[in-house]
C-alpha positions as CSV (number, residue, x, y, z in Angstrom):
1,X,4.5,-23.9,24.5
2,X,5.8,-21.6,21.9
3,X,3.8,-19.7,19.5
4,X,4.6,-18.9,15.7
5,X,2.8,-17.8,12.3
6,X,3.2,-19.5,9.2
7,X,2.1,-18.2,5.9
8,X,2.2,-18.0,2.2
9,X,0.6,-19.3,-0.7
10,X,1.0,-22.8,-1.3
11,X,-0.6,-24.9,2.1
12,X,1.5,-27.9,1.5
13,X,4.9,-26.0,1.4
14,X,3.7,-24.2,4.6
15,X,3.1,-27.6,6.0
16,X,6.5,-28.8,5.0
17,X,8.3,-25.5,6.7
18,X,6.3,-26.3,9.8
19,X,7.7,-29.9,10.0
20,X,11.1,-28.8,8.9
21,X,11.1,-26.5,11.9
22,X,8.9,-28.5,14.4
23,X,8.6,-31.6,13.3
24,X,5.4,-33.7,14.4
25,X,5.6,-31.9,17.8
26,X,2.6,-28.8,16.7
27,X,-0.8,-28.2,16.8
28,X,-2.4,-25.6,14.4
29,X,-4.2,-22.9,16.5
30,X,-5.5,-20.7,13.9
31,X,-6.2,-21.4,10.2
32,X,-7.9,-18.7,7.7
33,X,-7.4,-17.7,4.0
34,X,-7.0,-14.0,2.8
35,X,-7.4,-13.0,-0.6
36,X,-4.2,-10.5,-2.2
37,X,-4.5,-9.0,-5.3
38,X,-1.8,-9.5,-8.1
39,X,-0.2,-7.5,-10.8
40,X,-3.2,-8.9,-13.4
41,X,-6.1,-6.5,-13.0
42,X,-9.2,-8.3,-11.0
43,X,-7.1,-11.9,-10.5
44,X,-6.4,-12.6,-6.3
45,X,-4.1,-15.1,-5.2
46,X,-5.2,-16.7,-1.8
47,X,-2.7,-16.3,0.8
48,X,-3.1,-19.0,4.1
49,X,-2.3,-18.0,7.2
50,X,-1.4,-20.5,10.2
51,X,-0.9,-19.8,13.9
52,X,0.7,-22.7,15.0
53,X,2.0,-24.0,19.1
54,X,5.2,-26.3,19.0
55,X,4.7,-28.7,22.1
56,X,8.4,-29.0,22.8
57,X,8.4,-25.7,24.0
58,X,8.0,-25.3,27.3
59,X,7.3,-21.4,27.8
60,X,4.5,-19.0,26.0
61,X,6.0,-15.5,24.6
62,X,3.9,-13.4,22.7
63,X,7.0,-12.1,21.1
64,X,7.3,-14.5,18.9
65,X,3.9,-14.2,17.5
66,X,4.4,-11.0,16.3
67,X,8.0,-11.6,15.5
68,X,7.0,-13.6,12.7
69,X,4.1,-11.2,11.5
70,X,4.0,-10.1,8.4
71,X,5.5,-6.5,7.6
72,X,2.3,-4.9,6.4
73,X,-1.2,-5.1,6.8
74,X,-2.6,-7.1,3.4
75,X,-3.7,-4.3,1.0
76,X,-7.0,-5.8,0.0
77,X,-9.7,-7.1,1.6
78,X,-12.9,-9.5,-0.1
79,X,-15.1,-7.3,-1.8
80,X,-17.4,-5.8,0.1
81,X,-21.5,-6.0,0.1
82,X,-22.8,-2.3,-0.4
83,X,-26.1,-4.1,0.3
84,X,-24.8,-4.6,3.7
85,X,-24.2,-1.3,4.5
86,X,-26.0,-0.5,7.9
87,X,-27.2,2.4,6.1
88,X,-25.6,5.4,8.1
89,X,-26.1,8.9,7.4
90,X,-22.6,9.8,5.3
91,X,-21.7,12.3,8.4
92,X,-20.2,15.5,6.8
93,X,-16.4,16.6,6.9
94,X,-15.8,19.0,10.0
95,X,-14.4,22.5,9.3
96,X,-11.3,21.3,7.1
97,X,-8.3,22.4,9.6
98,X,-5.9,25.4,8.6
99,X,-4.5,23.5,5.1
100,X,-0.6,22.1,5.8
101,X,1.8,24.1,3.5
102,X,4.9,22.7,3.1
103,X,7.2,23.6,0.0
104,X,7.0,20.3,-1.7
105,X,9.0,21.1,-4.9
106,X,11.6,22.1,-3.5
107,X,15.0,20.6,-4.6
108,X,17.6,18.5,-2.5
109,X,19.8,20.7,-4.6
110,X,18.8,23.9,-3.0
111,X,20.1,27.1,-4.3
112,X,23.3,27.4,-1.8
113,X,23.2,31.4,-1.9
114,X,20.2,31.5,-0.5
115,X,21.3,29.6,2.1
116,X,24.7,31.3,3.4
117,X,23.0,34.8,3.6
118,X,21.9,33.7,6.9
119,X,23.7,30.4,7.7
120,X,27.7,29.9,7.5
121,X,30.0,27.0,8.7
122,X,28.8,23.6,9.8
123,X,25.0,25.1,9.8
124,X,24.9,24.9,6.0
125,X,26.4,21.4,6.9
126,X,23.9,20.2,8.7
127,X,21.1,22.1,6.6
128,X,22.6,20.0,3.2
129,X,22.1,16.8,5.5
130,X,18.6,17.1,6.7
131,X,17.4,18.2,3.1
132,X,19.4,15.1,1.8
133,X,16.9,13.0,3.9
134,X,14.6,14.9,2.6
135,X,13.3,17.2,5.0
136,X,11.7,20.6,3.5
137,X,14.2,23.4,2.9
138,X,12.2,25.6,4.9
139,X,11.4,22.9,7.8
140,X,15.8,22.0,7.7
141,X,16.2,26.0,8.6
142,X,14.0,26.4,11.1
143,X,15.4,23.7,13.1
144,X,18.9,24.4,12.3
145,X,18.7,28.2,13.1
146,X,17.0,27.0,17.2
147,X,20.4,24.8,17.3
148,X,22.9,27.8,16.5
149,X,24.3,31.6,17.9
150,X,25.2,34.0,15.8
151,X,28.7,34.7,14.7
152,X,30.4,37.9,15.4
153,X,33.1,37.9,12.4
154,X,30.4,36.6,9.6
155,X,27.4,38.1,10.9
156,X,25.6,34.8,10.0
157,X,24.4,31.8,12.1
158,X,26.2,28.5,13.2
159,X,26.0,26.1,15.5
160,X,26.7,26.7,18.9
161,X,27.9,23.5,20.5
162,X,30.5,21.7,19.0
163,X,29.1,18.7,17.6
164,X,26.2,18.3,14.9
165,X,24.3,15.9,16.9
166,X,24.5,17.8,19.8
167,X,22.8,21.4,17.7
168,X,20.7,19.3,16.0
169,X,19.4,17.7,18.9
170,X,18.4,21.3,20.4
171,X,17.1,22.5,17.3
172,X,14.6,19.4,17.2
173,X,13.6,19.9,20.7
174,X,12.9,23.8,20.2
175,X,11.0,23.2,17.0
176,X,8.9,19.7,17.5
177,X,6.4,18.5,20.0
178,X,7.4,15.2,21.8
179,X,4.9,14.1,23.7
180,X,6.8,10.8,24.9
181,X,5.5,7.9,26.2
182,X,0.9,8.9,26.5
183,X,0.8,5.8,28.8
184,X,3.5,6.6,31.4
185,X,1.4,8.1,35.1
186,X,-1.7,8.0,33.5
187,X,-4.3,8.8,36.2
188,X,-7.6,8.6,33.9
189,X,-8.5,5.2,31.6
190,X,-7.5,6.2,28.2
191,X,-9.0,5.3,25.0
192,X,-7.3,5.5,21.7
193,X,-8.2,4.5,18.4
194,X,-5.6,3.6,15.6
195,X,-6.5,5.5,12.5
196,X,-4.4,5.5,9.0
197,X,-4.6,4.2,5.5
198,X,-3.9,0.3,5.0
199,X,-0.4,-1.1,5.0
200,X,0.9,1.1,7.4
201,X,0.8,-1.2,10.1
202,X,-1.5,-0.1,12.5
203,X,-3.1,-3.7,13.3
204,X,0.5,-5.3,13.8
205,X,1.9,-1.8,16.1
206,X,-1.5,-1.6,18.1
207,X,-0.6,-5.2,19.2
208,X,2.7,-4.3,19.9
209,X,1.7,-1.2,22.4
210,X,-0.8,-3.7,23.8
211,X,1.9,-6.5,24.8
212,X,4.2,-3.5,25.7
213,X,1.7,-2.6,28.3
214,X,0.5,-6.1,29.3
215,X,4.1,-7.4,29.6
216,X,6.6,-4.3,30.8
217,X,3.8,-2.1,32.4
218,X,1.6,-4.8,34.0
219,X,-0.9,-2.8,33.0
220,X,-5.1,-3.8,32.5
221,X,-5.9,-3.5,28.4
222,X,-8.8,-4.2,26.2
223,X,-8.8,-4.1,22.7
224,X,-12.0,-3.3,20.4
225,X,-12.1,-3.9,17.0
226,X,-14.6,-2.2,14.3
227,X,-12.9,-3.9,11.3
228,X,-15.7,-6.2,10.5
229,X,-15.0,-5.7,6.5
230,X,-11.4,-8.1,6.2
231,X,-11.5,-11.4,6.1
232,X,-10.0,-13.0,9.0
233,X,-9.3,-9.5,10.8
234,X,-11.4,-9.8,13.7
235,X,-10.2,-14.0,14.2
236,X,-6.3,-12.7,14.0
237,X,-7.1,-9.7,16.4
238,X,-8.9,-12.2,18.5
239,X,-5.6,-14.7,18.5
240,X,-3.3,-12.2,19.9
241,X,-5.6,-11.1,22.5
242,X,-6.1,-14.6,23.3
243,X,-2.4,-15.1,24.1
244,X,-1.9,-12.2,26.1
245,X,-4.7,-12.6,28.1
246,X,-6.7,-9.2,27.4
247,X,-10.7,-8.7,26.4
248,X,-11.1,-8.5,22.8
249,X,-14.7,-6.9,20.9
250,X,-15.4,-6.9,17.8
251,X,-18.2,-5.1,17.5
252,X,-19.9,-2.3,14.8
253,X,-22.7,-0.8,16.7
254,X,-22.7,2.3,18.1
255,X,-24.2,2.0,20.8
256,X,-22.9,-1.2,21.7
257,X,-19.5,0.3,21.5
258,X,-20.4,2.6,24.0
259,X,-21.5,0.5,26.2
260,X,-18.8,-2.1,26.1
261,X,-16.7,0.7,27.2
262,X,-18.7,1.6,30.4
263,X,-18.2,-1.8,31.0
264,X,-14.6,-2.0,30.8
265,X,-14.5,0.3,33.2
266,X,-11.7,-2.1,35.1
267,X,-9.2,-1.6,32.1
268,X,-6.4,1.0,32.3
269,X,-6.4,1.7,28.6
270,X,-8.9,0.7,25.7
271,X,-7.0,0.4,22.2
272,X,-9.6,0.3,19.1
273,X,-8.4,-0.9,15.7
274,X,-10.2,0.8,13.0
275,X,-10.4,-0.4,9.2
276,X,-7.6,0.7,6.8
277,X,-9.1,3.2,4.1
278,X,-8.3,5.3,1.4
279,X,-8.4,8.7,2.1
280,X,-10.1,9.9,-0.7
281,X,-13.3,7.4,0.3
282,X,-14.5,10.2,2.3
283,X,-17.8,7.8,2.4
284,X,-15.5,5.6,4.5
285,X,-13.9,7.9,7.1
286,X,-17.3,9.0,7.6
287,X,-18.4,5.6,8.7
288,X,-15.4,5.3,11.2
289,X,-16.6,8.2,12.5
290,X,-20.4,7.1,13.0
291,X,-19.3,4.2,14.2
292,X,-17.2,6.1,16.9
293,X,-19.7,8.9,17.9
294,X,-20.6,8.2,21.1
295,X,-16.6,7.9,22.7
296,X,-16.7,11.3,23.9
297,X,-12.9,10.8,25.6
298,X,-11.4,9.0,22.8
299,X,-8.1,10.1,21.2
300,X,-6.9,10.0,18.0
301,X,-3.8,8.0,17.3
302,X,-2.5,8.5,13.7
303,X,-0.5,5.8,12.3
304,X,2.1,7.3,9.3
305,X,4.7,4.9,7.4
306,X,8.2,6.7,7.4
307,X,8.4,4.9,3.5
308,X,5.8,7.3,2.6
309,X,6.7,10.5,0.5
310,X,5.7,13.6,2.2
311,X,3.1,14.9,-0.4
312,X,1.4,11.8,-0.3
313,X,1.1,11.9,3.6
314,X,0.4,15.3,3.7
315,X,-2.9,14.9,1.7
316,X,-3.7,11.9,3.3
317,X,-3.1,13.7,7.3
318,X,-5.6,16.8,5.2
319,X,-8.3,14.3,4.6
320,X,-8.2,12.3,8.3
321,X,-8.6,15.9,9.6
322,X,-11.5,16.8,8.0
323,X,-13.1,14.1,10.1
324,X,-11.0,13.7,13.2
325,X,-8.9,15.3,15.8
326,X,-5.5,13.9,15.1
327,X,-4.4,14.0,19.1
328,X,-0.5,11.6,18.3
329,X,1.7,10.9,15.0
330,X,3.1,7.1,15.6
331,X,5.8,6.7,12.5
332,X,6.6,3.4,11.6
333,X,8.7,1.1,9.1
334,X,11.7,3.4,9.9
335,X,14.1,0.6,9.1
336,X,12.6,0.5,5.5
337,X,14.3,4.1,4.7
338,X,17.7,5.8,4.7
339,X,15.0,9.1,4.2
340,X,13.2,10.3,7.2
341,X,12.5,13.6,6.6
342,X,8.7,12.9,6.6
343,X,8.6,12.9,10.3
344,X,10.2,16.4,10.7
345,X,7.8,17.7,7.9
346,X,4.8,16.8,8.9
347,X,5.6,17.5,13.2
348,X,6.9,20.5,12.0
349,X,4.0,22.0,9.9
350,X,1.0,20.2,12.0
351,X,2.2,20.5,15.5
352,X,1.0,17.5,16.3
353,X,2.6,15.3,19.5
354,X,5.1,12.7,18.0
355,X,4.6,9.9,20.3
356,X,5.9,6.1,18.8
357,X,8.2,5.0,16.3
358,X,8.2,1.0,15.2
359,X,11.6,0.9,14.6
360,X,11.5,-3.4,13.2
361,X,9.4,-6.2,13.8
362,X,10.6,-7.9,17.7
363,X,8.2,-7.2,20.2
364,X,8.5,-5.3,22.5
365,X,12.1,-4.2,21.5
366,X,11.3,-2.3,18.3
367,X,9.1,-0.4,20.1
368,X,10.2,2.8,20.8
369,X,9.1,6.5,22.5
370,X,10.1,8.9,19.9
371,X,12.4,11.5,20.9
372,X,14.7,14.5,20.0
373,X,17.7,12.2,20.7
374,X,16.5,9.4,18.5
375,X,15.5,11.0,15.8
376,X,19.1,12.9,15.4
377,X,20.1,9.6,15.8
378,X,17.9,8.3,12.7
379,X,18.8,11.6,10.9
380,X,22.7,10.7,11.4
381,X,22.4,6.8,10.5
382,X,23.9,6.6,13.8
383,X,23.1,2.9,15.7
384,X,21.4,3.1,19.1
């Protein structure tokens, strides 16, 4: 059988596309409704959402499950019940970390003598390049002075190999932490939790690591859920575990978490999806972390959308650390920019491991371990 979604928010053209494409030969897996909000202020349109198995085909791919999901996570969520609340102590922000200082008004059009007092030739090249992606003057130096030597008859810097990519390429390696591929000769079960603000994607790419693992790795995965606040979360999430064969939980205790974990004690990694939210709802990130307080080996995984401008994710990488230890950066949407400096600003200044970048929407292709090489590549619009 093959697997696809179907959405959108009239049900009877949905139907129609699913005839179109299938004809009579489908069953309907997985139905639910998701309320999106519109331009008009307190009016939702009600998106459906259909997983649906064409009986003609003859062979089950998760691939094209996620293939067809949709680019970002929906933005909004029912309103929620404060009378619900399970009536957690707010837990108070940790030590707030040493603050991220990154020059944020500086100008693409940087001041060019400041520049060649230091740099000459193709390094002031390469500097104009990186801050045209928009990559901090300051953070564009430092990794163009680790890719060049000095010259003798200028005094100044330049690169020392005789291509860009090649410099630029060292330069990234000396400056950023790459931690590669965290699930590659593991020894120990690891359990990491997805954390980031909604729409980033972290729902749609924590599937994608899980059939990565399940499919290339032959590895042994469980996936937890605590997002017990969007509609129809925990029954998608459910779907994809489903098809792939892995133990799913959606759980919001505690101590239940912890001890579904002892039980999975069979699994080679545990991947927990936590609920999108704002990072000023310091009420929120509080809760994730309640909820989380008895995982004493659980890493942080933060998710990061390469759309993003850096002064917005450097307030919102501020607040998350306040509450947790950010262990991985995993960048995605990269193939929504031509401006990717916001992963060499925020490695740069945080020093955090850059691990994954979602690079489209095929599974597992657009998957990819981040590296010095591939990101020059990104930096140079060059295709892999």
């Amino acid at each position: 059988m093959k697997i696809k979604i179907y959405e959108g928010f009239n049900l009877e053209d949905i139907i129609n596309k699913i005839e179109q494409e299938l004809g009579h030969n489908y069953k309907i897996l997985y139905q639910d409704k998701i309320k999106v909000k519109t331009k008009i202020p307190f009016v939702k349109k009600t998106k459906h959402v259909l997983i649906v198995e064409s009986t003609n085909s003859s062979e089950v791919k998760f691939e094209d499950i996620l293939e067809e999901e949709i680019k970002k996570e929906e933005d909004s969520a029912l309103k929620q019940n404060e009378t619900s609340f399970r009536n957690y102590p707010l837990i108070e922000p940790e030590e707030s970390p040493k603050k991220i200082e990154i020059n944020l008004d500086q100008k693409v059009d940087y001041e060019l003598e400041e520049v060649t007092k230091e740099f000459s030739g193709k390094a002031i090249d390469l500097i104009k390049m990186l801050t045209e992606k928009e990559v901090s003057l300051n953070v564009a130096k430092e990794i163009v002075k680790k890719g060049c030597g000095l010259e003798l008859t200028s005094n100044k810097l330049d690169l020392k190999h005789f291509t860009i990519r090649e410099s630029l390429i060292e330069g990234l390696k000396n400056t950023l932490n790459f931690k590669g591929d965290i699930f590659e000769n593991i020894n120990k079960r690891k359990v990491i939790a997805f954390l980031g603000p909604t729409g980033v994607g972290k729902t749609t790419n924590l599937f994608k690591i899980a059939s990565n693992l399940v499919l290339n790795k032959k590895m042994k995965v469980a996936v937890l859920s605590i997002d017990t606040f969007k509609a129809g979360a925990g029954d998608q999430a459910r779907s994809y575990s489903n098809i792939l064969g892995i133990p799913f939980y959606l759980l919001s205790d505690p101590k239940k978490i912890r001890e579904t974990v002892d039980d999975l004690h069979f699994v080679d990694v545990i991947l927990i999806d936590t609920i999108g939210r704002s990072h000023y709802d310091h009420w929120k990130l509080g809760e994730i972390k309640e909820t989380l307080r008895f995982l004493d080996e659980i890493e942080y995984m933060m998710v990061v959308s390469c759309n993003m401008n850096t002064k917005e994710s450097v307030n919102i990488l501020e607040k998350y650390q306040k509450f947790f230890k950010i262990d991985y950066l995993f960048f995605t949407k990269i193939d929504e920019t031509l401006y990717p400096g916001i992963i060499l600003n925020l490695a740069y200044k945080t020093g955090i491991p850059l691990t994954y970048i979602s690079t489209g929407q095929n599974v597992p292709e657009d998957l990819k371990v981040l590296t010095a090489e591939r990101l020059a590549s990104y930096l140079l619009r060059e295709t892999e």
